[in-house]
SERO-4910 file (N, C-alpha, C, O; in steps of 0.05 Angstrom, whole numbers):
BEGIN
 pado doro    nc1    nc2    nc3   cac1   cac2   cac3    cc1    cc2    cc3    oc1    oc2    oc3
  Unk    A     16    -24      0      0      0      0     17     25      0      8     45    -11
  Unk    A     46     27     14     61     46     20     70     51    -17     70     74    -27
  Unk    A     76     30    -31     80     40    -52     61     52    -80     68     59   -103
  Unk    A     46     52    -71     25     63    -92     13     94    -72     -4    107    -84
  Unk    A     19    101    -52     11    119    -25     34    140    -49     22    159    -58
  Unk    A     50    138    -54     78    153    -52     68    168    -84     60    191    -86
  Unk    A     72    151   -105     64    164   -130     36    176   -140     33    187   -162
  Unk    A     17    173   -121    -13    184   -125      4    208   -115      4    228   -129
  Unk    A     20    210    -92     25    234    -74     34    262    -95     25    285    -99
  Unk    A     62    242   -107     74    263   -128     58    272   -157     64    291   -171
  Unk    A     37    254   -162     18    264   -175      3    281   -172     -4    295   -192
  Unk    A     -5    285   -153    -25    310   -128     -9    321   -130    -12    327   -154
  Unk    A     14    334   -122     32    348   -126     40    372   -145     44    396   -142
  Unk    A     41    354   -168     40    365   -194     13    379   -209      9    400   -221
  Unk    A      2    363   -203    -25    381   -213    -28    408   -189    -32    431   -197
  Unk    A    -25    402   -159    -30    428   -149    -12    447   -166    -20    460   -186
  Unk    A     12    447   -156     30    456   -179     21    475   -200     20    499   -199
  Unk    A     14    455   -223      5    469   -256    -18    480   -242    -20    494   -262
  Unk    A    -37    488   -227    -62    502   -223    -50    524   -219    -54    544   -233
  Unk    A    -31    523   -194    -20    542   -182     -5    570   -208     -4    594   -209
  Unk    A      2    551   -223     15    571   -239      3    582   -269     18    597   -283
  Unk    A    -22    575   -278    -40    576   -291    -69    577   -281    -86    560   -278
  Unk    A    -66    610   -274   -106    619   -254   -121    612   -268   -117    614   -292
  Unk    A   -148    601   -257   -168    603   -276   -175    622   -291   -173    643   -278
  Unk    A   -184    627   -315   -192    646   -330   -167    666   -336   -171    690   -332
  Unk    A   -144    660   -343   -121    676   -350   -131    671   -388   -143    653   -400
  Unk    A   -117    698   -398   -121    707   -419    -93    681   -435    -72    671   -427
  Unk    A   -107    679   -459    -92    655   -473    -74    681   -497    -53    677   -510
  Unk    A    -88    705   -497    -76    718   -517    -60    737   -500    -73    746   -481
  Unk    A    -28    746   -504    -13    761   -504     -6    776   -514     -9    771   -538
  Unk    A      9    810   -509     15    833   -519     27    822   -545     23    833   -567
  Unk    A     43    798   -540     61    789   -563     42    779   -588     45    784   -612
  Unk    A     22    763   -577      8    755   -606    -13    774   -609    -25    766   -628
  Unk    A    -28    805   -596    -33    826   -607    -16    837   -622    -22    833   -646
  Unk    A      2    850   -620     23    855   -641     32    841   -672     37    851   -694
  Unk    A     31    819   -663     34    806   -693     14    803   -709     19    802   -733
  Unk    A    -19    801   -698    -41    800   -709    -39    832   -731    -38    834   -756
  Unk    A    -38    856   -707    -33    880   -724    -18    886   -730    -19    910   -737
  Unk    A      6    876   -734     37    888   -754     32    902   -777     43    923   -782
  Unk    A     10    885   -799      1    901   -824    -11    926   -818    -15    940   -838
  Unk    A    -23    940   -784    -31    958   -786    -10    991   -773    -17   1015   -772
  Unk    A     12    980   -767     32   1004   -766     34   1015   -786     43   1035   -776
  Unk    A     33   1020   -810     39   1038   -829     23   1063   -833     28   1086   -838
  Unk    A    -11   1042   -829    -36   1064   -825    -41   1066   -812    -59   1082   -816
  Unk    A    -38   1061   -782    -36   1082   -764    -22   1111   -753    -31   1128   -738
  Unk    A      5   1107   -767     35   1114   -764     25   1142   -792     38   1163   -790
  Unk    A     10   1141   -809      7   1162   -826     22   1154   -842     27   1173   -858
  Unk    A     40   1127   -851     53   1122   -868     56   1098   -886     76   1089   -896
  Unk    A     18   1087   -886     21   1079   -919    -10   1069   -918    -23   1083   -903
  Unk    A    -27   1048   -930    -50   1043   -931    -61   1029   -918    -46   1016   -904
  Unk    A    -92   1022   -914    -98    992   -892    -87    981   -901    -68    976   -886
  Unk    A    -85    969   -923    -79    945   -939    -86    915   -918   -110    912   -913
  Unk    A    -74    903   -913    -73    880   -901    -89    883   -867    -97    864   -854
  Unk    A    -90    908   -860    -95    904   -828   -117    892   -826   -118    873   -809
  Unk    A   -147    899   -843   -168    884   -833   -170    854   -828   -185    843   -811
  Unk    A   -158    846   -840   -148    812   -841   -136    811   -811   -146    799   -792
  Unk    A   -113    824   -809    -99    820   -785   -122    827   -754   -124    817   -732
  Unk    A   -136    849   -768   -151    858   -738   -178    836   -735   -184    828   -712
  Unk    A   -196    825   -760   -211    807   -751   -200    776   -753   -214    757   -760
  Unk    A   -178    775   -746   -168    745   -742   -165    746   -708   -175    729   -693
  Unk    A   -153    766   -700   -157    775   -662   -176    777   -658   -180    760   -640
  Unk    A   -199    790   -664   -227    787   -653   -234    763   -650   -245    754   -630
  Unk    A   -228    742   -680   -246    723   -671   -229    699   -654   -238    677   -648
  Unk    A   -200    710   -647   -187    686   -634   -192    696   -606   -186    679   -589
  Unk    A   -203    721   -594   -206    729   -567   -235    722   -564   -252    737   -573
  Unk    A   -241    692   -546   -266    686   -549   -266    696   -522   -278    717   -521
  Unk    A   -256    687   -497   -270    693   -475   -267    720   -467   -260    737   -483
  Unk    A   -273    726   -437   -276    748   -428   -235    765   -425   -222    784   -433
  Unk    A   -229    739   -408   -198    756   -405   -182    754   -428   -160    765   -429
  Unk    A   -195    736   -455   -174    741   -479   -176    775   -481   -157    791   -481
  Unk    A   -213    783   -482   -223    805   -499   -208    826   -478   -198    846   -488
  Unk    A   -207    824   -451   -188    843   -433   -162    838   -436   -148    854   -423
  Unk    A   -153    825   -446   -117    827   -454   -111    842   -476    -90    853   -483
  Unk    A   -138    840   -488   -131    849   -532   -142    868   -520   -145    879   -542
  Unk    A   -151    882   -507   -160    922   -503   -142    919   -480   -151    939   -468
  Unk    A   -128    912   -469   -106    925   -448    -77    923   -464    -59    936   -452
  Unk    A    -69    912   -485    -57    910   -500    -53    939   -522    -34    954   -528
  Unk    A    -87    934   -529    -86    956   -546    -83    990   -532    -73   1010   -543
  Unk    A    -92    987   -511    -90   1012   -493    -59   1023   -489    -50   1045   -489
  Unk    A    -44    992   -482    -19    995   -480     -6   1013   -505      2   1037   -504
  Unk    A     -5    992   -532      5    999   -550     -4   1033   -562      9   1050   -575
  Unk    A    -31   1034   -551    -38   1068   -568    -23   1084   -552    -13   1105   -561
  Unk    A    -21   1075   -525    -10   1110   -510     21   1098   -505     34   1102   -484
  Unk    A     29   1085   -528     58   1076   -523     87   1103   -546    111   1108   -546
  Unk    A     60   1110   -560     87   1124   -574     66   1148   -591     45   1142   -600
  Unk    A     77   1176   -593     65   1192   -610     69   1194   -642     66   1212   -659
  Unk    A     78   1170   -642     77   1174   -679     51   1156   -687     42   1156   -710
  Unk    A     40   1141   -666      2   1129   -667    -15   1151   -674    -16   1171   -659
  Unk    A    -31   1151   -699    -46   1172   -705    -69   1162   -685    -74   1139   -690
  Unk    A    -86   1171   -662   -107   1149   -645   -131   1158   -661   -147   1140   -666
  Unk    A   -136   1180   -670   -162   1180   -691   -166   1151   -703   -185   1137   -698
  Unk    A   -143   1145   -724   -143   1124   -735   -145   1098   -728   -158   1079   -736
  Unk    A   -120   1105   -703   -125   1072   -689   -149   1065   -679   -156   1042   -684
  Unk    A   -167   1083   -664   -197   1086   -652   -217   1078   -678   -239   1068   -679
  Unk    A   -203   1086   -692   -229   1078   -724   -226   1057   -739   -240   1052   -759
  Unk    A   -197   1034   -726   -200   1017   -744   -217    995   -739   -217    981   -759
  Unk    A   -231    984   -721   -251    972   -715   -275    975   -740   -280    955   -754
  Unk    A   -290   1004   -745   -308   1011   -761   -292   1007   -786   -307    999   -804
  Unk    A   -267   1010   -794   -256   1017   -818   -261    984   -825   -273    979   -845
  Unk    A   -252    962   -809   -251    942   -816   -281    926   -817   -285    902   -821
  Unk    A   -296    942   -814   -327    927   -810   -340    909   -783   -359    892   -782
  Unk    A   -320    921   -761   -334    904   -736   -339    930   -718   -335    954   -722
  Unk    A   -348    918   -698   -359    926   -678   -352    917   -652   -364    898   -643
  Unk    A   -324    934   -631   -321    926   -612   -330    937   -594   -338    960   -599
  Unk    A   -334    929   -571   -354    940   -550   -331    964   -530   -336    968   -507
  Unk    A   -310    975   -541   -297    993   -531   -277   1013   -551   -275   1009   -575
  Unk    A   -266   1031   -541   -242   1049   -555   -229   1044   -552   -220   1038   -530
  Unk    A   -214   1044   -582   -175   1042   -580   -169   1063   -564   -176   1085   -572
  Unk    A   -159   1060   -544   -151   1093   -533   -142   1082   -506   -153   1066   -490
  Unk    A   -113   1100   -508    -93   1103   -477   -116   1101   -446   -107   1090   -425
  Unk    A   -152   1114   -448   -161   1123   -431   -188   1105   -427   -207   1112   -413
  Unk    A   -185   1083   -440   -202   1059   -440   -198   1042   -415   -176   1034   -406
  Unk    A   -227   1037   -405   -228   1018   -383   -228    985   -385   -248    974   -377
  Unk    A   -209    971   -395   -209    949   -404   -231    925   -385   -246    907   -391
  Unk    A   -223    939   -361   -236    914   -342   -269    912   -342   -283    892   -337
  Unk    A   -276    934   -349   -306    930   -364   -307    919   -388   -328    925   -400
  Unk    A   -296    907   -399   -290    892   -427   -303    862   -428   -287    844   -424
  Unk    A   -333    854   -433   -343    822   -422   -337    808   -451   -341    784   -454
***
């Protein structure tokens, strides 16, 4: 019995473990893969060149941010990135949601409350 007592143990273990370090409801999307979704959209934001490619890039994030803390990582992300540098036109950045044909339930903008974000 002592030997089968011992490896259930280090099993329990491990799973406390992985819980511990993965909260429930943590966002699966990162600053890092916001950024690469919009790469095609620095140029038109920046005042220096066309949408061209961003709408693709911006509704491939919408539809990969299904739950609540993806959709609060991708607007705390974006909040990050708009009030990250003044060469961001935010008119633009704020309008590419409409430019691209969706509808998010918040503003691109430095002054957005992400945590209201469901």
């Amino acid at each position: 019995m002592a030997g089968t007592i011992k490896p259930m143990l280090v099993v329990l273990i491990a799973v406390v473990s992985i819980m511990s370090v993965v909260p429930k409801g943590e966002a699966a999307i990162g600053c890092g893969t916001v950024v690469s979704y919009l790469n095609p959209c620095l140029p038109y934001v920046t005042g220096n060149g066309a949408l061209g490619g961003c709408c693709n890039g911006i509704k491939s994030l919408y539809a990969a941010a299904k739950t609540t803390p993806d959709k609060q990582s991708v607007c705390n992300c974006l909040k990050s990135l708009a009030g990250s540098t003044s060469s961001v036109n935010l008119g633009k950045a704020a309008g590419l949601p409409s430019q691209c044909g969706l509808n998010i339930p918040y503003k691109i903008s430095p002054s957005t409350d992400c945590s209201k974000v469901q």
